[in-house]
C-alpha positions as CSV (number, residue, x, y, z in Angstrom):
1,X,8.6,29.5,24.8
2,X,8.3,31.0,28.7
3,X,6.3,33.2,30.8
4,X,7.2,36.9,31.7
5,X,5.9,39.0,33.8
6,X,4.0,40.3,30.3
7,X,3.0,37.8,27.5
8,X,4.8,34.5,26.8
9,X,8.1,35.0,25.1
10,X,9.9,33.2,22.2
11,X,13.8,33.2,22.6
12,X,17.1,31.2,21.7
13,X,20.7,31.6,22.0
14,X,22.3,35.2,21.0
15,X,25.3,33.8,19.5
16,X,23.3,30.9,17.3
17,X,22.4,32.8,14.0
18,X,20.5,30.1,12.7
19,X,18.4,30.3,16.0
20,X,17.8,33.5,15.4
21,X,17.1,33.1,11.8
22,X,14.5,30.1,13.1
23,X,13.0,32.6,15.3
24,X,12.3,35.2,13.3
25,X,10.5,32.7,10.8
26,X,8.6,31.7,13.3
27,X,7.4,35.3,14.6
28,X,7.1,35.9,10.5
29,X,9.6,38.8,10.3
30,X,12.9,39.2,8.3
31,X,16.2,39.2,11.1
32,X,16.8,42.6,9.8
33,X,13.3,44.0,11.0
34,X,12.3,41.9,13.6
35,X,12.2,44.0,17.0
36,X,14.3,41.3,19.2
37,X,15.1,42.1,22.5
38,X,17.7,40.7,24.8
39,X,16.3,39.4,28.1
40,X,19.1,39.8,30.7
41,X,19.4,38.6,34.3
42,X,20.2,42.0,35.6
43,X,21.9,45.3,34.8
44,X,25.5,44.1,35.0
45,X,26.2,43.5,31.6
46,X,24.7,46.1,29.8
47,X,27.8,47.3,28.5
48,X,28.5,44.6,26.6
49,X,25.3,45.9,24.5
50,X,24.6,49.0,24.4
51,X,26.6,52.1,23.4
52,X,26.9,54.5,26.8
53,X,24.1,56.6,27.8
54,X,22.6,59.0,30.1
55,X,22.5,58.3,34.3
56,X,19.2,59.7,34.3
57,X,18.3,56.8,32.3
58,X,20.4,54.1,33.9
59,X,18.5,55.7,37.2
60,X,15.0,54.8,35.7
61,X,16.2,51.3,34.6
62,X,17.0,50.9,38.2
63,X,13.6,52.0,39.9
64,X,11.8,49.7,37.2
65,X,13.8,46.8,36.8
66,X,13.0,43.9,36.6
67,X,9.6,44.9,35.4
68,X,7.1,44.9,32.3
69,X,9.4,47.5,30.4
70,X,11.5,47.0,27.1
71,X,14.1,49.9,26.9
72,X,15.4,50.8,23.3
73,X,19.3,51.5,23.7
74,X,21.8,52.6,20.9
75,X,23.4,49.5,20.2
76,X,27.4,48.8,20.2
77,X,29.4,47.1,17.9
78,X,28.4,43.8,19.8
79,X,25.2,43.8,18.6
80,X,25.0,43.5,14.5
81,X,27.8,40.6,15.4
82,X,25.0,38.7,17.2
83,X,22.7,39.3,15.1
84,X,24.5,39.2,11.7
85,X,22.8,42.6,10.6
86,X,23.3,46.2,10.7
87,X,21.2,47.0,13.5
88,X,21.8,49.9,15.6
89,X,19.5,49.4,18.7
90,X,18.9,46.7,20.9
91,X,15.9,46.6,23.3
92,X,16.8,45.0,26.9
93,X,14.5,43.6,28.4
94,X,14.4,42.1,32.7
95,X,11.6,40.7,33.4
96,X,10.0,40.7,36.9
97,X,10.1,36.4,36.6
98,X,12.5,34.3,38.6
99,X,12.2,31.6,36.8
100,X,13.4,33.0,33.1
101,X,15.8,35.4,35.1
102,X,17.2,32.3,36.8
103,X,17.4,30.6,32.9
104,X,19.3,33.5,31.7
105,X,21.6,33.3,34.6
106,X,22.5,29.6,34.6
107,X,22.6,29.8,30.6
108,X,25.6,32.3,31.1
109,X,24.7,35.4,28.7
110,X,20.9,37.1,27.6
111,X,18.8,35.7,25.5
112,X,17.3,37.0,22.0
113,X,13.6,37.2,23.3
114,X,10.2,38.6,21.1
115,X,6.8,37.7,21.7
116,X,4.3,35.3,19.9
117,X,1.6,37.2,18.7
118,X,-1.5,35.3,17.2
119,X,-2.8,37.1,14.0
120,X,-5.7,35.3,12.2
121,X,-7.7,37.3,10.3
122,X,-10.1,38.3,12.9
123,X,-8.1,38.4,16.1
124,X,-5.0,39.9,16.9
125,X,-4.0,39.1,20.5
126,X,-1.5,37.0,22.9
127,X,-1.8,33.5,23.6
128,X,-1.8,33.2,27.0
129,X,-2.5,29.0,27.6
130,X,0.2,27.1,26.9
131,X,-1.5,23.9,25.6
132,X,-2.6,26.9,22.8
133,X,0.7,27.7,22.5
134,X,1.7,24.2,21.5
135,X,-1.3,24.1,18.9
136,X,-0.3,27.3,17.3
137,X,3.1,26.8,17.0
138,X,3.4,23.1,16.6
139,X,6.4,22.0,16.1
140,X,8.4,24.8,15.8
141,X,9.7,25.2,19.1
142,X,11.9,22.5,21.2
143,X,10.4,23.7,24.4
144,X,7.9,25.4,26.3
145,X,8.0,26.1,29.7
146,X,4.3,25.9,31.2
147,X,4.3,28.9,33.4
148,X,0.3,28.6,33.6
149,X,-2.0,30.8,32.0
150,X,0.0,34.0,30.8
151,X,-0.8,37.6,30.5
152,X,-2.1,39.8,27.5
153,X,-0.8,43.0,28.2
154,X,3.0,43.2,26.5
155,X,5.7,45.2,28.0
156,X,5.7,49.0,28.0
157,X,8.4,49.8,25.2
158,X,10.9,53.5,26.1
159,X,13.0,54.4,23.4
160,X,16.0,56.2,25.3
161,X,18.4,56.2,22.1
162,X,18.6,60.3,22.5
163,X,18.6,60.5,25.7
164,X,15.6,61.2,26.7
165,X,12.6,58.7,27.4
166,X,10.0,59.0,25.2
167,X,6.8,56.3,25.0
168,X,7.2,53.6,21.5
169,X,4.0,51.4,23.1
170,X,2.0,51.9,26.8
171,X,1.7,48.3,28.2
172,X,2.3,46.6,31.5
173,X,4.3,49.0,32.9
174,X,3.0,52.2,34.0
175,X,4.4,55.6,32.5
176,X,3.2,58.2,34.9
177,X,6.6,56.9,36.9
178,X,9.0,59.3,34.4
């Protein structure tokens, strides 16, 4: 567990399928429809991802990343490998966080991120204090990197699979910027 620049995330190693399996459990959701997300360190890599797509978009990535925004790529041949299913989009995701931005750096490639989401049967909302965190997941996770009290507004999700960008979910990020 780490802060963002959004809501605390949940990640592990992209090429460890049973990490991925254990995260998915956690977050309650099947590998094959969990919305995962690699965090990068920056835009370099990309290609390594996603299946090529518009400048226009690559233009917007650049004016809003790092920031609160999850963009929804078409998906190469890369990613069903990693995650050891058919899937055939990947959200990336660079947050506006040294710290996790410096993790994924030193760690060498992205990591497979989603975020913990606390759904009792009368609340449904972001944990945001770590020492709650640690309650509600228990032991579960190996680590959790106390970033302080964490935000409760999740990143602003663009599918840009057509080529276009079109809305999935208004959060952090602003949308009047496209």
């Amino acid at each position: 567990m780490y802060p963002t620049d959004t809501v605390y995330g949940i990640g592990c190693d992209m090429h460890n399928k049973k990490a991925i399996e254990r995260l998915c459990n956690i977050i309650g959701k099947k590998p094959e429809k969990a919305n995962l997300s690699l965090i990068c360190s920056n835009l370099s890599n990309l290609s390594d991802y996603t299946l090529p797509f518009e400048t226009a978009i690559y233009k917007i990535m650049r004016k809003t990343l790092p920031g609160p925004y999850t963009f929804i790529l078409n998906a190469n041949n890369n990613v069903p490998k990693i995650f050891g299913t058919n899937r055939k989009t990947i959200g990336i995701r660079i947050p506006d966080s040294n710290l996790i931005r410096e993790i994924v750096e030193e760690y060498g490639n992205p990591i497979v991120t989603a975020s913990i989401k606390d759904e009792d049967d009368f609340i449904s909302e972001y944990p945001t204090d770590p020492e709650e965190i640690q309650n509600l997941l228990r032991n579960q996770v190996d680590l959790i990197i106390d970033g302080g009290i964490g935000g409760i507004i999740p990143s602003t999700v663009l599918d840009c699979t057509e080529g276009v960008v079109k809305v999935v979910r208004e959060g952090k990020g602003p949308i009047d910027i496209f």
